[in-house]
C-alpha positions in Angstrom: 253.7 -5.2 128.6 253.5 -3.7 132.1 250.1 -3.0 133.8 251.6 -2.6 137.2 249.4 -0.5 139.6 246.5 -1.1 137.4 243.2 -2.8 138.1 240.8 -4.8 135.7 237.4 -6.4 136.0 236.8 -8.8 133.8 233.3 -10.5 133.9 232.7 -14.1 133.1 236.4 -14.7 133.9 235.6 -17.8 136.0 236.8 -20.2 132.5 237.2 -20.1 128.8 238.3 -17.0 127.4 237.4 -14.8 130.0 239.8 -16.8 132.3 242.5 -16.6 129.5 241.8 -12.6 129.9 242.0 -12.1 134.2 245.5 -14.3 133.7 247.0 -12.6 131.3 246.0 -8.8 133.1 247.8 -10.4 136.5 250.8 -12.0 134.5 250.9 -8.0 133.3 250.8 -6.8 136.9 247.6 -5.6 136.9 245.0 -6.3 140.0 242.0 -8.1 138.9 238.5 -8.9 140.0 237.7 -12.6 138.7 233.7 -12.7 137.9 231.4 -15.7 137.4 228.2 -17.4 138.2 230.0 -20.4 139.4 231.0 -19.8 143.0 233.7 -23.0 142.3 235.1 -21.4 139.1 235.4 -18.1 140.7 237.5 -19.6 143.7 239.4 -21.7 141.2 240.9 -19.0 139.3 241.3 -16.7 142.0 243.6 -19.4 143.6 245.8 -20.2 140.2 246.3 -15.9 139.7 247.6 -15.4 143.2 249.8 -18.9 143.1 251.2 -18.0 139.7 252.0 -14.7 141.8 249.4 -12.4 141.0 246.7 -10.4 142.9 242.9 -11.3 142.3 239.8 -11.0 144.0 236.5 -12.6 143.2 232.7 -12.0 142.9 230.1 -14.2 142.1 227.4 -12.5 140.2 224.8 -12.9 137.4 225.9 -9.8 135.3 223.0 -8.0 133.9 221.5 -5.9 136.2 223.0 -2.7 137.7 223.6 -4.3 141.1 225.7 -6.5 139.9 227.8 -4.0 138.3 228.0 -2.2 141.3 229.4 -4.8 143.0 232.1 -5.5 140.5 233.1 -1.7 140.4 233.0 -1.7 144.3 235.2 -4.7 144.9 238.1 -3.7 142.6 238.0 0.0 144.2 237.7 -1.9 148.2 240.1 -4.2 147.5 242.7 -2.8 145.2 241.7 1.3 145.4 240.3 1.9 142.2 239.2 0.4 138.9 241.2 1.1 135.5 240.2 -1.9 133.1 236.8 -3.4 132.0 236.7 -6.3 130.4 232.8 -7.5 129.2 232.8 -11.2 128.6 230.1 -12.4 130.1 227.9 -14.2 128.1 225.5 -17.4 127.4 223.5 -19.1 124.3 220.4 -19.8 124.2 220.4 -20.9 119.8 216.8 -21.7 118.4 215.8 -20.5 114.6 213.6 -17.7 114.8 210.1 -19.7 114.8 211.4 -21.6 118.0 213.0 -18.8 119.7 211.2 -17.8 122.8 210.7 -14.1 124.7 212.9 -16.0 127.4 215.7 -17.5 124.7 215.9 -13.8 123.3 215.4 -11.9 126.7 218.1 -13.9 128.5 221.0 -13.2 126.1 220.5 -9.8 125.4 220.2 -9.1 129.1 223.7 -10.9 130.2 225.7 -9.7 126.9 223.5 -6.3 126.0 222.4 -5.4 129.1 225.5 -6.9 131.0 228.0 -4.7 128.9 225.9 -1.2 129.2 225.5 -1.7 132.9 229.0 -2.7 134.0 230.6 -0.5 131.6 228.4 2.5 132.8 229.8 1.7 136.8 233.4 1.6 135.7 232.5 5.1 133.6 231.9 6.5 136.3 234.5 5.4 138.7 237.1 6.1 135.8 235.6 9.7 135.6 235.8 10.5 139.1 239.4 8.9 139.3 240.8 11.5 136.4 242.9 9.6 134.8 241.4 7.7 131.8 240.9 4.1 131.3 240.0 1.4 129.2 236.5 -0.4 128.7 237.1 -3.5 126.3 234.0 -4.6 125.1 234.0 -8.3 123.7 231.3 -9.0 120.6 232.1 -12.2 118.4 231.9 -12.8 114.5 228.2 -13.4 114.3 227.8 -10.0 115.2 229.5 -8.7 112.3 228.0 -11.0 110.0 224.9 -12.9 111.8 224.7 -16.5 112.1 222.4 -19.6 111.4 220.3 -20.1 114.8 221.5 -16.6 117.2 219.5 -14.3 116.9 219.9 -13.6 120.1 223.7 -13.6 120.2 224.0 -11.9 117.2 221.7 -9.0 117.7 223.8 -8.5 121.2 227.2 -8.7 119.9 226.3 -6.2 116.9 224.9 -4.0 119.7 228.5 -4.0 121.5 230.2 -2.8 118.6 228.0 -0.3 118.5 228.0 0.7 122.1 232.2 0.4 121.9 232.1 3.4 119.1 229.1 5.2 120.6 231.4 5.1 124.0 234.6 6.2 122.2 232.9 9.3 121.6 231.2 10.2 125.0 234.4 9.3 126.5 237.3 10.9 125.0 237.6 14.1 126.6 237.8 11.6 129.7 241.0 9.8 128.5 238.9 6.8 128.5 239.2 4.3 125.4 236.5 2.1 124.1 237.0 -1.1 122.1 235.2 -4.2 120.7 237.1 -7.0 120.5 236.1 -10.1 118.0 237.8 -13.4 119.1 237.7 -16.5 117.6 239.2 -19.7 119.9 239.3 -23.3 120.7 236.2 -23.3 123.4 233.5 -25.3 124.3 231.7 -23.8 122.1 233.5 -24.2 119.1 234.5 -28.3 119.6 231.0 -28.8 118.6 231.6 -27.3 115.1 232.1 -30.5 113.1 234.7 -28.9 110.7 236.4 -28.1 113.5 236.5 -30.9 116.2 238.6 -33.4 115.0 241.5 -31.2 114.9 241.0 -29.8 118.1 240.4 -33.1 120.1 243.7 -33.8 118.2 245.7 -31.1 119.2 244.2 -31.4 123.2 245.3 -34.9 123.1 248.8 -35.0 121.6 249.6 -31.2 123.2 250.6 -30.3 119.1 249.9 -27.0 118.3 246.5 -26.5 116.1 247.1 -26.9 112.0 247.8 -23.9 109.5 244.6 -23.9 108.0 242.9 -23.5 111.6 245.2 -20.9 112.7 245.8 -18.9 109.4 242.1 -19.8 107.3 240.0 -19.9 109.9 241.8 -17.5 112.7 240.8 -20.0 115.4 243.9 -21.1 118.3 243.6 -21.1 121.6 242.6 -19.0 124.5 245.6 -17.5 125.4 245.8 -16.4 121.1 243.5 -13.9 122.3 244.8 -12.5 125.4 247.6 -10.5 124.2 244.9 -8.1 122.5 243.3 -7.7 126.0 246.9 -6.6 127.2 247.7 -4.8 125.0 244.4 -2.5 124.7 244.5 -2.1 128.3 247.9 -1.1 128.4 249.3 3.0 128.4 250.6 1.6 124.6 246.6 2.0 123.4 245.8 5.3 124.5 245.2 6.4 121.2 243.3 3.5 119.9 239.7 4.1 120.5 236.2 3.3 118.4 237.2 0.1 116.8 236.1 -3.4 116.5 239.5 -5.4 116.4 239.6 -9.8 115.9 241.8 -11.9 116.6 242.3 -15.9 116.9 245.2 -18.0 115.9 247.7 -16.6 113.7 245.3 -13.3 112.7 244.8 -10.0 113.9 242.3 -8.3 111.8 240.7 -4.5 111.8 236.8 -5.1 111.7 235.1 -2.1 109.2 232.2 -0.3 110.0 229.3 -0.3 108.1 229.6 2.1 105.0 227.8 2.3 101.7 229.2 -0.5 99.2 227.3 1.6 96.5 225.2 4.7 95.5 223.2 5.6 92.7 221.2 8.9 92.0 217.9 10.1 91.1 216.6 13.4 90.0 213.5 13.4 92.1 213.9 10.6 94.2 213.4 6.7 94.1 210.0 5.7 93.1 209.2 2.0 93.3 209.4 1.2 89.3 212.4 3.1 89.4 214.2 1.3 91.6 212.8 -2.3 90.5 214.5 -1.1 87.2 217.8 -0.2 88.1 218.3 -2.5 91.3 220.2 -5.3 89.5 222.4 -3.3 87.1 222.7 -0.3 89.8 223.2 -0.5 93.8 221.8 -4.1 93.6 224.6 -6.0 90.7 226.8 -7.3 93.3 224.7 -7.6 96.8 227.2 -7.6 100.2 227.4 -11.5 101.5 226.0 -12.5 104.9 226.2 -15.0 107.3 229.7 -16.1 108.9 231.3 -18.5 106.0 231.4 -22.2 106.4 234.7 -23.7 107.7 236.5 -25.9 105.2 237.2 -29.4 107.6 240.6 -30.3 104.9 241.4 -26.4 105.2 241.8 -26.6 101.3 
């Protein structure tokens, strides 16, 4: 995949995933703007893109407010000319149930993945419009916010929000030739080691350098980082021009195509729905086999 003579700012690109992303855009040729909180991580990976032979740049900045977006959008266009690639993967956790979740818990997350995602994507919107010439926002959400999860409210209310935004975007955007797209990763992180089902097999695989079992990489569509990056390439590339408005996962072995909400069933009523009327035909009608919920618990044997 060539991205030569592009430029991409990825957010929250210091480690992790986001890391995983700003390498794989330079090992493409593109330009890219490396983003963190962590002044150290920041440096870090600005240092392994350009030894590896690549061009990078970096900011430190909370992402959230507009400022900070600003910045981003200005350093790509003052360093490198202009700005062709966003990638949102800034993000933090703040879990608590909902009866010990606090104004702050809830307020912080939305603002660095909500908040973080309109106002960075909203400076590189307008950049790409003033350039001409399209581009390619890439919005990262997560499986809890296509199925909610056990203690993030938080994270999950954000991440459903960014799917949202990504086909709200592909709309607003298109006579632009600017494509919009939610990614849903699932990898070997931080974040998932402390999943018990999980752990063992990826302390295994970190200590013997074997790659991560079947039922990890197939069942559960979790691998590594760099499992994910070749989505980011790809949707950034001239390839995806004509992929816009969808929520797209991928981890291990599987790439997947997220749906959208739709109706799962429909009854009708001459009249309308009064409340009897519904309490009487809810569990033979629209009601007999109720959608699932909640992100479905890893099997540790993968059998």
């Amino acid at each position: 995949m060539d991205l030569q003579g592009k430029v991409a700012v990825v957010t929250g690109s210091g480690r992790g995933l986001g890391l995983a992303y700003a390498r794989a855009l330079a090992e493409a040729g593109a330009a890219v703007v490396v983003n963190d909180v962590d002044a150290d991580a920041v440096d870090e990976a600005v240092a392994a893109i350009t030894a590896a032979g690549g061009r990078a740049t970096g900011v430190v900045a909370a992402v959230g407010d507009g400022e900070a977006a600003e910045r981003l959008t200005e350093a790509a266009v003052r360093e490198f000319g202009r700005l062709d690639v966003l990638v949102t993967n800034a993000g933090i956790l703040r879990d608590r149930v909902l009866w010990k979740m606090t104004d702050d818990d809830f307020d912080s997350v939305v603002k660095v993945h909500l908040r973080g995602t309109f106002t960075c994507a909203r400076a590189a919107a307008v950049r790409m419009r003033e350039q001409g010439e399209g581009g390619r926002l890439i919005l990262i959400s997560s499986p809890a916010g296509q199925r909610g999860n056990f203690g993030q409210t938080n994270y999950a209310a954000a991440k459903a929000g960014i799917v949202a935004m990504a086909r709200t975007w592909a709309l607003e955007l298109a006579r632009a030739g600017i494509t919009v797209n939610a990614v849903v990763p699932v990898a070997a992180t931080e974040m998932t080691k402390t999943i018990p089902a999980f752990a063992p097999a990826i302390e295994e695989a970190e200590r013997t350098g074997a790659p991560l079992p079947d039922w990890l990489r197939k069942d559960e569509g979790l691998g590594t980082v760099e499992d994910v990056a070749g989505l980011i390439t790809f949707l950034a590339s001239d390839t995806a021009e004509d992929v816009t408005g969808q929520a797209i996962g991928i981890g291990g072995d599987r790439l997947a195509l997220w749906a959208h909400p739709k109706e799962a069933a429909v009854a009708f009523a001459d009249g309308g729905w009064s409340a009897d009327a519904i309490r009487e035909r809810w569990h033979d009608g629209v009601g007999a086999e109720p959608e699932t919920f909640g992100i479905p618990a890893p099997k540790a044997s993968g059998v």
